[in-house]
C-alpha positions in Angstrom: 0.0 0.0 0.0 1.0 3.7 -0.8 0.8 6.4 1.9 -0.1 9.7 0.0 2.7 12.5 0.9 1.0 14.9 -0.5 -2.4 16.3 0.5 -5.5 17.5 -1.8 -5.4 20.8 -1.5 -9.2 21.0 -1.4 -9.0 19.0 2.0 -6.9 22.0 3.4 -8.9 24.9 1.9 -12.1 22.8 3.8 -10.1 22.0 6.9 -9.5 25.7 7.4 -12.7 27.1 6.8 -14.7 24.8 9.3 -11.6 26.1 11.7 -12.3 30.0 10.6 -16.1 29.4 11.6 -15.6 27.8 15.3 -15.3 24.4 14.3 -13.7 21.1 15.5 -11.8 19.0 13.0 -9.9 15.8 13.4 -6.2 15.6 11.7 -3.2 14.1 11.4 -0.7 15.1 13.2 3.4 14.8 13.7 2.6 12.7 16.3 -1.3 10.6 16.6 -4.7 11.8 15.3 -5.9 14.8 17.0 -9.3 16.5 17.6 -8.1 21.0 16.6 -9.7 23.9 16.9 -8.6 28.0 16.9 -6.7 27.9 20.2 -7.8 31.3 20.2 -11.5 30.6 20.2 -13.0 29.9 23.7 -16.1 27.9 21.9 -14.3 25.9 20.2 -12.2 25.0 22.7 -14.8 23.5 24.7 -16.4 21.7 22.1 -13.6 19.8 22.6 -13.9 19.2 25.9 -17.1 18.3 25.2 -16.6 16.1 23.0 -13.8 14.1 24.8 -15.8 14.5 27.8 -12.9 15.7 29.7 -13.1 18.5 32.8 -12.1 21.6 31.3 -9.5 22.6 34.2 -7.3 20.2 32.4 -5.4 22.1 29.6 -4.1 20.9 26.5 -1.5 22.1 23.9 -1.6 23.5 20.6 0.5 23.6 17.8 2.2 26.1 15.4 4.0 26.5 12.0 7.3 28.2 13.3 9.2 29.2 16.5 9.2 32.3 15.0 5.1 32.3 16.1 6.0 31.7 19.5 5.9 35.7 20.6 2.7 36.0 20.1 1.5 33.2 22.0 3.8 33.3 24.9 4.5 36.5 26.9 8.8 35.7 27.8 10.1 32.7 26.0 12.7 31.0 28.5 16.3 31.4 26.3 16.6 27.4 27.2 13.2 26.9 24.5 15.0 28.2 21.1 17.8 25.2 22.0 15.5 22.7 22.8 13.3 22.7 19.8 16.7 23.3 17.6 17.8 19.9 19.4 15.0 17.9 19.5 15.2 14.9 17.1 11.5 13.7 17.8 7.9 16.0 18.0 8.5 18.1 21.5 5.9 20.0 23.4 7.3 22.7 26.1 4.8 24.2 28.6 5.6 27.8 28.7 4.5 30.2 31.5 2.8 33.5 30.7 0.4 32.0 27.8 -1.4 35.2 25.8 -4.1 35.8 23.0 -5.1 32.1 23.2 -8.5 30.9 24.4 -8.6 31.1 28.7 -10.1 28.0 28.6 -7.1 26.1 27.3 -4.8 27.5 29.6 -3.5 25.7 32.9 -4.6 27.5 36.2 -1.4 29.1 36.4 -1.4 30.5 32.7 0.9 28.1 31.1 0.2 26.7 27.7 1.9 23.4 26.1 3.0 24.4 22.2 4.9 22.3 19.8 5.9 23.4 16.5 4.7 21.4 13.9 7.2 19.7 11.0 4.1 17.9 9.6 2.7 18.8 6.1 -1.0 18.7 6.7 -0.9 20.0 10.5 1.9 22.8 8.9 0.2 24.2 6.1 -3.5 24.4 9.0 -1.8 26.7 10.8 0.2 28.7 8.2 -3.4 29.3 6.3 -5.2 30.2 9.6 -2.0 32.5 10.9 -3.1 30.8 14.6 -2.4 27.9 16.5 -4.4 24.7 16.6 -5.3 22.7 19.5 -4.0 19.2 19.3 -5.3 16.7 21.5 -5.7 13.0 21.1 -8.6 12.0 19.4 -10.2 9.8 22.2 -12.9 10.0 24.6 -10.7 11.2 28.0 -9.2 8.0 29.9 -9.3 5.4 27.0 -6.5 4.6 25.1 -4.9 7.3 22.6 -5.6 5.6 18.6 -2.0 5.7 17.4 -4.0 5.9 13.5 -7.3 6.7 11.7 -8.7 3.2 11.9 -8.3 3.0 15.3 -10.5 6.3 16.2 -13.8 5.7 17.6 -17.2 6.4 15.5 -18.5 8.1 18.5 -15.7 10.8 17.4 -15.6 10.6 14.2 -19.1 11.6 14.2 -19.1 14.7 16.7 -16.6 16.6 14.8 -17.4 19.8 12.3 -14.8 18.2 9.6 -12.6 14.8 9.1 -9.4 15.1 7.1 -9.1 12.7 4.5 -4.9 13.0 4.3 -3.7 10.0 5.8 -6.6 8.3 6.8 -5.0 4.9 5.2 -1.9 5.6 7.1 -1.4 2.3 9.8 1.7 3.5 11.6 1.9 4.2 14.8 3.5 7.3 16.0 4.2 7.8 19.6 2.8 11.3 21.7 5.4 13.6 21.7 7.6 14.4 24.7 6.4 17.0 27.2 9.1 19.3 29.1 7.8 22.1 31.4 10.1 24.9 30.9 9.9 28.2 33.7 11.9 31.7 33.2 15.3 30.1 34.9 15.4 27.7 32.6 14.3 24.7 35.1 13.5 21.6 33.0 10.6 19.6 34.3 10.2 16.3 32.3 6.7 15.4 32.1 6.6 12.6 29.5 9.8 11.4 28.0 
């Protein structure tokens, strides 16, 4: 079997527009499927939430096209960050402190955000053509397993969402979560998942 590497264009232009009107999609990602959304849209956020049926004090990350992006999300970038994503061989998120013009709801309680920039054509090019972050979070109903592929997302999901991508749906691999590191203004490194 052939996995496309390239994605219908089409598929994109659609993709963005249900995000544009408040809408949840579900995508591929450099890591597993994920359920996205404007992280700077405080509906669409908790449609989300809603849909996973998780408790909304519990954050979750988002993802962007660049580190170059990372100003306008995060008030003081920690100097340790610009290494760290240089370095990393493997999809890294890094909770920053001092989140700003994201939605409040997709914060932590003490204003941190988890970002990861994004190497991945489709989940690229989203945020590129929306010039905003997406939320990324496994496409699962909270506390059962994480589908490491397409086939392996539940119809109760499939079915909630505004818009399903259609790159990579054949795609059986199965990608790990990325690594999480908490990162304050010292520069203290908290692993949270390796």
């Amino acid at each position: 079997m052939t996995i496309k590497t390239t994605y219908n264009i089409d598929d994109l232009k659609k993709a963005v527009e249900v995000l544009q009107k408040g809408g949840v999609i579900l995508y591929p990602t450099d890591t597993v499927w994920g359920l996205g959304c404007d992280a700077r849209n405080e509906s669409a956020v908790s449609k989300i939430y809603k849909i996973k049926q998780r408790d909304d004090h519990k954050s979750m990350l988002c993802l962007l096209d660049g580190p170059g992006k990372l100003q306008g999300y995060v008030k003081e970038i920690p100097d340790m960050a610009w290494d760290l994503i240089e370095m990393s061989e493997k999809p890294l998120t890094i909770i920053y402190p001092g989140a700003q013009n994201l939605a409040s709801n997709l914060l932590a309680e003490d204003g941190s955000v988890g970002i990861r920039i994004t190497n991945e054509l489709f989940s690229k090019a989203l945020c590129e053509r929306l010039h905003a972050p997406i939320v990324s979070t496994s496409a699962n109903i909270s506390g059962e397993n994480t589908p490491k592929n397409f086939s392996q997302i539940s119809k109760e999901i499939i079915d909630a969402v505004d818009y399903v991508v259609r790159y990579r749906q054949e795609d059986k691999s199965e990608p790990n979560p990325s690594s999480i590191i908490k990162l304050d203004l010292g520069n203290i490194i908290k692993i949270i998942r390796q």
